[in-house]
mmCIF file of the N, C-alpha and C atoms, coordinates in Angstrom:
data_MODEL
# 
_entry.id   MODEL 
# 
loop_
_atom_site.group_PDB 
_atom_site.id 
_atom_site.type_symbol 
_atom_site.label_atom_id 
_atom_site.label_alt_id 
_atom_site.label_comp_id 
_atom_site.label_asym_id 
_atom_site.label_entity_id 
_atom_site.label_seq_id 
_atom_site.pdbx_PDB_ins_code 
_atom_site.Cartn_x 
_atom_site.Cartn_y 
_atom_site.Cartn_z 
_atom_site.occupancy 
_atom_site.B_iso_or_equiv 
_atom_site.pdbx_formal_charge 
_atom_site.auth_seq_id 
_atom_site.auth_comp_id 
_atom_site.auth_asym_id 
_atom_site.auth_atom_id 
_atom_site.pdbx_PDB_model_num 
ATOM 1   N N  . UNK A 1 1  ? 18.263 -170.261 56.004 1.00 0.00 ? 1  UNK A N  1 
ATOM 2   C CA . UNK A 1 1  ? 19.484 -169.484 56.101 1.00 0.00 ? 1  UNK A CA 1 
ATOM 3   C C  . UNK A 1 1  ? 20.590 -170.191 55.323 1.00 0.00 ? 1  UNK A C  1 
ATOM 4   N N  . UNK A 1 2  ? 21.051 -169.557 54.578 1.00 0.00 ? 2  UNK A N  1 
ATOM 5   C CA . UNK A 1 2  ? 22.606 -169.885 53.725 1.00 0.00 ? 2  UNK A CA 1 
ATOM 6   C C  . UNK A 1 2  ? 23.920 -170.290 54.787 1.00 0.00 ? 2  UNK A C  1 
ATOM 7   N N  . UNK A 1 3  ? 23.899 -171.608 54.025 1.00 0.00 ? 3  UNK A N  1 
ATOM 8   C CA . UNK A 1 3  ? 25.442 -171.831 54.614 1.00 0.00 ? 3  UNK A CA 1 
ATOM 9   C C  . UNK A 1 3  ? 26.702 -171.858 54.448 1.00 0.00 ? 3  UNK A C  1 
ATOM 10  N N  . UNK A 1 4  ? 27.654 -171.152 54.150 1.00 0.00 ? 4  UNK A N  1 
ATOM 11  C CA . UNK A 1 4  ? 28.830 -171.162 53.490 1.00 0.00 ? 4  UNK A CA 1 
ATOM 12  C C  . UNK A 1 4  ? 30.026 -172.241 53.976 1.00 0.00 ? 4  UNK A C  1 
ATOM 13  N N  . UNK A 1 5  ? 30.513 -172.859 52.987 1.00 0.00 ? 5  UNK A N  1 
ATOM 14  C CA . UNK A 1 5  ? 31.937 -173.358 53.701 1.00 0.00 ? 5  UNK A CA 1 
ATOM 15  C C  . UNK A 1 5  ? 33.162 -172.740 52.864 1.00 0.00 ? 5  UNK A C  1 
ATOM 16  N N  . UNK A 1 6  ? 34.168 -172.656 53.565 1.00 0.00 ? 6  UNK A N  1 
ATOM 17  C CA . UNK A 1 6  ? 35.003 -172.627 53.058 1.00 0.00 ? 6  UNK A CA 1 
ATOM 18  C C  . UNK A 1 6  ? 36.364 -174.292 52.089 1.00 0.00 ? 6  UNK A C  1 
ATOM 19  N N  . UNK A 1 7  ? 37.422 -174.140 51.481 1.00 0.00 ? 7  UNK A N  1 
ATOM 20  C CA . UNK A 1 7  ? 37.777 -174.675 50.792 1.00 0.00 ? 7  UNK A CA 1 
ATOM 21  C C  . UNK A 1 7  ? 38.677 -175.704 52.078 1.00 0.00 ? 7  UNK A C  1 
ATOM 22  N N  . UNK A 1 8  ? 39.149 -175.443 52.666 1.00 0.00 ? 8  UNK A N  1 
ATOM 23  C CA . UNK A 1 8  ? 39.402 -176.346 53.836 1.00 0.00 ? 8  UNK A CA 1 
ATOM 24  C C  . UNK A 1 8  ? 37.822 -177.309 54.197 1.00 0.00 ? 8  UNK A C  1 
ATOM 25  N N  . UNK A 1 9  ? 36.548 -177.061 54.480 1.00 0.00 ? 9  UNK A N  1 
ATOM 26  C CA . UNK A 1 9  ? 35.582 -177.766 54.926 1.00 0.00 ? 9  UNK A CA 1 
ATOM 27  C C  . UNK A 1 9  ? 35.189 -178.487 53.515 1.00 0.00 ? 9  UNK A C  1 
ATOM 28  N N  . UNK A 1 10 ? 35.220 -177.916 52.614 1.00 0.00 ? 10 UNK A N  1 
ATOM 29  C CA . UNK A 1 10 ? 35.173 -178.562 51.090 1.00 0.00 ? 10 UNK A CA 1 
ATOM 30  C C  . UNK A 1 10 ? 35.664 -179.948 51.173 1.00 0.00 ? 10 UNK A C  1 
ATOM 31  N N  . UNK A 1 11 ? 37.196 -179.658 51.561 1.00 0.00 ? 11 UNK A N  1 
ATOM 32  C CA . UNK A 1 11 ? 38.209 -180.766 51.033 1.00 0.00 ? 11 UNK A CA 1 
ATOM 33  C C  . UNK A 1 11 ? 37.856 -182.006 51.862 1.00 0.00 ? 11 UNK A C  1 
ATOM 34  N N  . UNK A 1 12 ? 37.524 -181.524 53.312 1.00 0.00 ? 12 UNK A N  1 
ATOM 35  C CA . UNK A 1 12 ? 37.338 -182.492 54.242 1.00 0.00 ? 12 UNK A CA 1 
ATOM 36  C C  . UNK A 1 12 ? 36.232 -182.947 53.605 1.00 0.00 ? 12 UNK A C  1 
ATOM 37  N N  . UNK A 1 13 ? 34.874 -182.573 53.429 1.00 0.00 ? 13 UNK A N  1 
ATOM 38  C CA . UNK A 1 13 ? 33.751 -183.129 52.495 1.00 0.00 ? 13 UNK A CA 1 
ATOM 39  C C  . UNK A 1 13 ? 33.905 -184.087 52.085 1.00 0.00 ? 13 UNK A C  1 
ATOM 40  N N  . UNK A 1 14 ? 34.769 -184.043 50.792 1.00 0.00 ? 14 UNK A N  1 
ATOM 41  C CA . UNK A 1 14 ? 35.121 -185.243 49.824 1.00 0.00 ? 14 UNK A CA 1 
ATOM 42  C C  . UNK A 1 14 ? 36.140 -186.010 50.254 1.00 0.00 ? 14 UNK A C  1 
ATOM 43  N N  . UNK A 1 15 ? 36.980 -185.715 51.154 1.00 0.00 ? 15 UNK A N  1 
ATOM 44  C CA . UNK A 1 15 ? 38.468 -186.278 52.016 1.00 0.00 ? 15 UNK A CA 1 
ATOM 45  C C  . UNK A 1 15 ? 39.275 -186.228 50.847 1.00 0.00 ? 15 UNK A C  1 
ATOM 46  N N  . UNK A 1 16 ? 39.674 -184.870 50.157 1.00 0.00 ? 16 UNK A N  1 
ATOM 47  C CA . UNK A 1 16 ? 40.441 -184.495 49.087 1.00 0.00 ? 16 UNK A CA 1 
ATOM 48  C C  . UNK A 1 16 ? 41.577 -183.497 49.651 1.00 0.00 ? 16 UNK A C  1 
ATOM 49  N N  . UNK A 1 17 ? 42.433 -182.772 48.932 1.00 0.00 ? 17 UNK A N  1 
ATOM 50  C CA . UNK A 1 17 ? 43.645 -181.831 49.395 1.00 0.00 ? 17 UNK A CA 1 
ATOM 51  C C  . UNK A 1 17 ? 42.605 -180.635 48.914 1.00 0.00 ? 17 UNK A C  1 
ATOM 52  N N  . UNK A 1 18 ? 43.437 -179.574 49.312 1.00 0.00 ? 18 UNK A N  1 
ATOM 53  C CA . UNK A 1 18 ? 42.653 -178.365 49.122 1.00 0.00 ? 18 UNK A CA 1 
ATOM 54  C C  . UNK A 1 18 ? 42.705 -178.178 47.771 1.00 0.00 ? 18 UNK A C  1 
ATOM 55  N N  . UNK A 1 19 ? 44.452 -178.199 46.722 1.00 0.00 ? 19 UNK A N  1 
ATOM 56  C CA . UNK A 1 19 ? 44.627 -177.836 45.900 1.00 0.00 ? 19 UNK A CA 1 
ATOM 57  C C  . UNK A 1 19 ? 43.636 -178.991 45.027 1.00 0.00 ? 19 UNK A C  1 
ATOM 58  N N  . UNK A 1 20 ? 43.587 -180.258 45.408 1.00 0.00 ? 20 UNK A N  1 
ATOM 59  C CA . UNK A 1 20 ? 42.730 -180.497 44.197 1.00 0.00 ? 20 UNK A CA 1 
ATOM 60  C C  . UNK A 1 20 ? 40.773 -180.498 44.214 1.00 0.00 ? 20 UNK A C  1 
ATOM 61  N N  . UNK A 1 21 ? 40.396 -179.309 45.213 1.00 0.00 ? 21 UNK A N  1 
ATOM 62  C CA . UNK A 1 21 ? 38.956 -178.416 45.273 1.00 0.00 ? 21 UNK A CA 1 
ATOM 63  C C  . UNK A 1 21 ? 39.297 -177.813 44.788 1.00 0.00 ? 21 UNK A C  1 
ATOM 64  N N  . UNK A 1 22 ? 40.304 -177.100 44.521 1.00 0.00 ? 22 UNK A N  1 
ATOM 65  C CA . UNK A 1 22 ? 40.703 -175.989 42.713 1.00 0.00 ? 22 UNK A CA 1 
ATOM 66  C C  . UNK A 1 22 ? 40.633 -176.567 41.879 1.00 0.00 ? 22 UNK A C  1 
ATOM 67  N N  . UNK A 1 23 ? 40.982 -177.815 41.783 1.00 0.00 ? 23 UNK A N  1 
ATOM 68  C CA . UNK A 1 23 ? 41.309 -178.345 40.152 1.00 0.00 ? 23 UNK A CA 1 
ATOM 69  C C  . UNK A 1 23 ? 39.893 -178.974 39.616 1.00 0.00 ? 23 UNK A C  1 
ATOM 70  N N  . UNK A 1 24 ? 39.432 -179.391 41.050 1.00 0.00 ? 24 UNK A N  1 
ATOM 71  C CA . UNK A 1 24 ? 37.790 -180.319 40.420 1.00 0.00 ? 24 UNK A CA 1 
ATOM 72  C C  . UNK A 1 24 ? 36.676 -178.426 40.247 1.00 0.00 ? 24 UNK A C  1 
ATOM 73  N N  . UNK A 1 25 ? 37.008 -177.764 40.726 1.00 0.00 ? 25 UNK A N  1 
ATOM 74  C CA . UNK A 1 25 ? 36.543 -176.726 40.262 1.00 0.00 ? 25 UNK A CA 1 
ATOM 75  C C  . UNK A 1 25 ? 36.663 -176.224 38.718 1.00 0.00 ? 25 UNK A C  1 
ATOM 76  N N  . UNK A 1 26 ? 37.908 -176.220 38.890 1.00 0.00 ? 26 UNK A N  1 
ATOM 77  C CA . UNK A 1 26 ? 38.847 -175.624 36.974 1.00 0.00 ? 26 UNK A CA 1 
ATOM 78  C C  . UNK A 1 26 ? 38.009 -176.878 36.264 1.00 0.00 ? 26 UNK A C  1 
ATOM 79  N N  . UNK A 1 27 ? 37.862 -177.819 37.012 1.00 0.00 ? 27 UNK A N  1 
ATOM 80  C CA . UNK A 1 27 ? 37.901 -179.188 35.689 1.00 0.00 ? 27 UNK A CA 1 
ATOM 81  C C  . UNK A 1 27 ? 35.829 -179.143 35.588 1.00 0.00 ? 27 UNK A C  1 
ATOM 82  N N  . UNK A 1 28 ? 35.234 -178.692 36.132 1.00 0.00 ? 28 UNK A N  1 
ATOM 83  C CA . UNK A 1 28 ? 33.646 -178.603 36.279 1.00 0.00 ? 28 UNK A CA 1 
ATOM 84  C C  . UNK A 1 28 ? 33.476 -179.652 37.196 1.00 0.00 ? 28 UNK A C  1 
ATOM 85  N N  . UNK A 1 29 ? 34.138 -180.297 38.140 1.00 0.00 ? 29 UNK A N  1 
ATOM 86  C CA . UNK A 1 29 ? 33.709 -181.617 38.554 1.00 0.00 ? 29 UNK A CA 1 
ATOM 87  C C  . UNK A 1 29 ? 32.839 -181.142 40.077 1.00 0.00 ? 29 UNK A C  1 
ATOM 88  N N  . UNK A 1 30 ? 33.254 -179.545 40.304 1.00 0.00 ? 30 UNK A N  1 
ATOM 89  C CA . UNK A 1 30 ? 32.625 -179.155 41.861 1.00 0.00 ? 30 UNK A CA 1 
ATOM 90  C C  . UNK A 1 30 ? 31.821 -178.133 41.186 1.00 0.00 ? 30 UNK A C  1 
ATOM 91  N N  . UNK A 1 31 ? 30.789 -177.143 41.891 1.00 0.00 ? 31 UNK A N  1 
ATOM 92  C CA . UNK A 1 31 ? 30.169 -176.098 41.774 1.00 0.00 ? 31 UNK A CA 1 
ATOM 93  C C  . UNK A 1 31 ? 31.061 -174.962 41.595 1.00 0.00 ? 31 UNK A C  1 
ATOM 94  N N  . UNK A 1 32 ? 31.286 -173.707 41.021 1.00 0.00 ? 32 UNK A N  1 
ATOM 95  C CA . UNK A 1 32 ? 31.943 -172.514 41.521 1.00 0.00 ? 32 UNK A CA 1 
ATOM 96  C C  . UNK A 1 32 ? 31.856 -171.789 42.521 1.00 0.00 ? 32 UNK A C  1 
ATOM 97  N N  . UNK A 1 33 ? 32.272 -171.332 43.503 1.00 0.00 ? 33 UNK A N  1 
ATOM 98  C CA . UNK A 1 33 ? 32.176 -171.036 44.644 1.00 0.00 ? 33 UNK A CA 1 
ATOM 99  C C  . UNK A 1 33 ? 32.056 -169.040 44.487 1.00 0.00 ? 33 UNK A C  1 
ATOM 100 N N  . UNK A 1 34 ? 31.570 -168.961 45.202 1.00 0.00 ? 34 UNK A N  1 
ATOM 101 C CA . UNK A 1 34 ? 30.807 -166.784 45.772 1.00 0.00 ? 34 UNK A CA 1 
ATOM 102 C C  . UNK A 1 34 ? 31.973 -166.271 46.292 1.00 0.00 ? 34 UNK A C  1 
ATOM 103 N N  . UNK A 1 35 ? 32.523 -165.182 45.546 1.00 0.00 ? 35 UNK A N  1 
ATOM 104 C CA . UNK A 1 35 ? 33.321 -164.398 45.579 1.00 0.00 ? 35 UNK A CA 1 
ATOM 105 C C  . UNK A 1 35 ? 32.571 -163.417 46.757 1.00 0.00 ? 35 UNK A C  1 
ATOM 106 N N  . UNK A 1 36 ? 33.243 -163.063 48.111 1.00 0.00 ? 36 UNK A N  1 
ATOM 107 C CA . UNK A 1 36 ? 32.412 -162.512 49.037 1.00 0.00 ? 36 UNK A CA 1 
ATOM 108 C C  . UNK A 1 36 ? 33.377 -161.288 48.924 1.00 0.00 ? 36 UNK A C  1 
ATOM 109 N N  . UNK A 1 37 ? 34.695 -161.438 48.647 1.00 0.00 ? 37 UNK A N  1 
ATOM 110 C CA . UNK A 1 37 ? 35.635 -159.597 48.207 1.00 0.00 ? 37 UNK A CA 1 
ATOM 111 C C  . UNK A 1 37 ? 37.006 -160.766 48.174 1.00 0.00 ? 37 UNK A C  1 
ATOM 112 N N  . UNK A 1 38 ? 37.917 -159.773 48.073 1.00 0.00 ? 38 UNK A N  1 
ATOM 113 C CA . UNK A 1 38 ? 39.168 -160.036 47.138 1.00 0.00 ? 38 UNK A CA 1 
ATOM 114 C C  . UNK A 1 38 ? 39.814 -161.537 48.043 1.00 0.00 ? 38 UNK A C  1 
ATOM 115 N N  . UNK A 1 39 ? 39.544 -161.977 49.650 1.00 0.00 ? 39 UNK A N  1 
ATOM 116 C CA . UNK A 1 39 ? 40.218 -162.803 49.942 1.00 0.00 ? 39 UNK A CA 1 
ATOM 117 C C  . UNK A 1 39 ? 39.129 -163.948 50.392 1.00 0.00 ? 39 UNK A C  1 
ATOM 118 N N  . UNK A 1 40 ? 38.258 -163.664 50.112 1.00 0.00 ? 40 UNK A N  1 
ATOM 119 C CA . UNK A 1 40 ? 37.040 -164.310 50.692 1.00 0.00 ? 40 UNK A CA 1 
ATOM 120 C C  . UNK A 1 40 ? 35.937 -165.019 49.841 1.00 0.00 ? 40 UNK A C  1 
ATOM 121 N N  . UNK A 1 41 ? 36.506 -166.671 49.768 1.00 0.00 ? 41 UNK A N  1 
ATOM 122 C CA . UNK A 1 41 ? 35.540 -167.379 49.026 1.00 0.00 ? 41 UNK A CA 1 
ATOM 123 C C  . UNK A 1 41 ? 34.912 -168.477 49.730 1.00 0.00 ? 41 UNK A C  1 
ATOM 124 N N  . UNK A 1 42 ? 33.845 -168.455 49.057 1.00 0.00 ? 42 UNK A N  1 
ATOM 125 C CA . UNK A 1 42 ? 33.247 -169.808 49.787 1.00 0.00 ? 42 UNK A CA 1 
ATOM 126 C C  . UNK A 1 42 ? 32.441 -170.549 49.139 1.00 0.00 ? 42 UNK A C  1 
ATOM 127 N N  . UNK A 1 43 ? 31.984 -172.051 49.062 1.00 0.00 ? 43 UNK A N  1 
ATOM 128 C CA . UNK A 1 43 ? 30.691 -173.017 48.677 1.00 0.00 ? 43 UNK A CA 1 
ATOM 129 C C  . UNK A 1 43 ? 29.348 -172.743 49.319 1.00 0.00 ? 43 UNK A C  1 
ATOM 130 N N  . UNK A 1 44 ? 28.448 -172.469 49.107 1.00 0.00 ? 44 UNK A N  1 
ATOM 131 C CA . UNK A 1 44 ? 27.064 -172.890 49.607 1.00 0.00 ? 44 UNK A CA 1 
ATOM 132 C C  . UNK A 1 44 ? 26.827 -174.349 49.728 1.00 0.00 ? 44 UNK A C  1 
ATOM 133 N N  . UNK A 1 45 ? 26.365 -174.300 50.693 1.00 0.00 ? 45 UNK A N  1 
ATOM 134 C CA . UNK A 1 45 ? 26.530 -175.530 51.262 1.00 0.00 ? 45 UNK A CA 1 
ATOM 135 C C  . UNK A 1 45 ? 25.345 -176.782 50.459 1.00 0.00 ? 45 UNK A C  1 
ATOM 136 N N  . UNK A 1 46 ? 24.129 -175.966 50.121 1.00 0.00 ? 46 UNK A N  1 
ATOM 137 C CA . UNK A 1 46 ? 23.042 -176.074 49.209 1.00 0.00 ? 46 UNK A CA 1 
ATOM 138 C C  . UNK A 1 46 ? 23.309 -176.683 47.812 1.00 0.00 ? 46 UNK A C  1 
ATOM 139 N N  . UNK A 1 47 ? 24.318 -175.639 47.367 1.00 0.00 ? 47 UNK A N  1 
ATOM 140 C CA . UNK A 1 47 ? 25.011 -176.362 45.780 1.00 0.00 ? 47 UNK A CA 1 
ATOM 141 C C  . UNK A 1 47 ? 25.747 -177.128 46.087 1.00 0.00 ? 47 UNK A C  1 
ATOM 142 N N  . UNK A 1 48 ? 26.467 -177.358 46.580 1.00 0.00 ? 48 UNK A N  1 
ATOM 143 C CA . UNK A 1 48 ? 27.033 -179.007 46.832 1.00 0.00 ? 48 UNK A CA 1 
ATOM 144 C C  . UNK A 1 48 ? 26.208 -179.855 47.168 1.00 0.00 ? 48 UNK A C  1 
ATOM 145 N N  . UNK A 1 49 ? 24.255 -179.876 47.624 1.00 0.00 ? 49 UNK A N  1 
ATOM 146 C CA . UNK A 1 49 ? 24.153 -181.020 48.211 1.00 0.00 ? 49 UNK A CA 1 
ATOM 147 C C  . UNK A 1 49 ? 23.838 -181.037 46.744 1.00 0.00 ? 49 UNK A C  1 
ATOM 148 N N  . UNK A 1 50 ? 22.716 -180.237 45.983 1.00 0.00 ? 50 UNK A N  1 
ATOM 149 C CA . UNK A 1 50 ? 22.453 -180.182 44.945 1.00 0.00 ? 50 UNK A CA 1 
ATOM 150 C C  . UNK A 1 50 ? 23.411 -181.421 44.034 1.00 0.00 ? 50 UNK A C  1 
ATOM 151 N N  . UNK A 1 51 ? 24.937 -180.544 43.974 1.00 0.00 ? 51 UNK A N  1 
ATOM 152 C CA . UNK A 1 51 ? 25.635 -180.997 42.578 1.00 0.00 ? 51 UNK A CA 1 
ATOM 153 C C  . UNK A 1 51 ? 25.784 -182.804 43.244 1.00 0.00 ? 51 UNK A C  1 
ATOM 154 N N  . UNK A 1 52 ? 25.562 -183.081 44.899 1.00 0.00 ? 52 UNK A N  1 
ATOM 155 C CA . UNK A 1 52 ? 26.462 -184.340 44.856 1.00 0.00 ? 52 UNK A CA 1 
ATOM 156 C C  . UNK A 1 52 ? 24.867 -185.478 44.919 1.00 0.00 ? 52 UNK A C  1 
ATOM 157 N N  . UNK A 1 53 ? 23.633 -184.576 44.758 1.00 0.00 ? 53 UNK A N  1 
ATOM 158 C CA . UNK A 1 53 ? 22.520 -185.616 44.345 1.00 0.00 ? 53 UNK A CA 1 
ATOM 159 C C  . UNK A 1 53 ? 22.375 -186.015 42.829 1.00 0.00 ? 53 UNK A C  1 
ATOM 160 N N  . UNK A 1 54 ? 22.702 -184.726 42.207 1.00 0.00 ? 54 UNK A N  1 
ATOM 161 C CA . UNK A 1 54 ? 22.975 -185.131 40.817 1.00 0.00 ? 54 UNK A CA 1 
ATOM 162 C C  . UNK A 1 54 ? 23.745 -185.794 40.308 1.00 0.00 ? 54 UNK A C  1 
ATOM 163 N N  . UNK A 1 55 ? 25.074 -186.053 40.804 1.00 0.00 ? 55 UNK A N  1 
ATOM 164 C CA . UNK A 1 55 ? 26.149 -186.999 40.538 1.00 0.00 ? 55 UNK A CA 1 
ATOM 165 C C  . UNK A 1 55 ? 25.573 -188.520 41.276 1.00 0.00 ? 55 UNK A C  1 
ATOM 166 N N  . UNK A 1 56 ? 24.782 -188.480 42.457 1.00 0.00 ? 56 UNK A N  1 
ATOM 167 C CA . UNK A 1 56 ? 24.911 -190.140 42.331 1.00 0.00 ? 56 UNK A CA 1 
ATOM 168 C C  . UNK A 1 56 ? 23.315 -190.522 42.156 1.00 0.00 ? 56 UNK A C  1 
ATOM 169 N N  . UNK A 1 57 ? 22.491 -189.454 41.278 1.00 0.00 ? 57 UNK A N  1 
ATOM 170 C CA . UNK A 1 57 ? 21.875 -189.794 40.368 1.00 0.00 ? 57 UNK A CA 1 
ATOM 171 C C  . UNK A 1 57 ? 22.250 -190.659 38.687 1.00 0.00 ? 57 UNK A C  1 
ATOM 172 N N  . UNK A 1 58 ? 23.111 -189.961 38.558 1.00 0.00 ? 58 UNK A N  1 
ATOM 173 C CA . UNK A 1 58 ? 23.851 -189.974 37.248 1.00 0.00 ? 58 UNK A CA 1 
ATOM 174 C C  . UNK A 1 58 ? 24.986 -191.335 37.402 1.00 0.00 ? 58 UNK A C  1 
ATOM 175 N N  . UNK A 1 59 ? 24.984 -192.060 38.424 1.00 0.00 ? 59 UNK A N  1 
ATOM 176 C CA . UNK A 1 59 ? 25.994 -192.749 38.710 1.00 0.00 ? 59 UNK A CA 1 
ATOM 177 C C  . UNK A 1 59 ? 24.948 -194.503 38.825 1.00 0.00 ? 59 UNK A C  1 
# 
């Protein structure tokens, strides 16, 4: 089953501000997050473990 978070559970994730889970987004540094309708976004919880094994692969 799919898990969604939202950009508040994001931020806590990394212990970042919300506005800068927009900017590491804009900048490619996070996954893009699922447009669910006009006010409603979220992360899969899956692509983040994904993107953060690949980063401390790469590290």
């Amino acid at each position: 089953m799919k898990h969604y978070i939202d950009d508040k559970q994001v931020a806590e994730r990394y212990k970042i501000g919300r506005s800068t889970v927009w900017q590491w987004v804009k900048d490619g540094l996070l996954p893009s997050p699922v447009k669910f309708g006009q006010r409603v976004t979220r992360w899969d919880s899956d692509d983040l473990d994904a993107h953060d094994a690949k980063a401390k692969e790469a590290a």
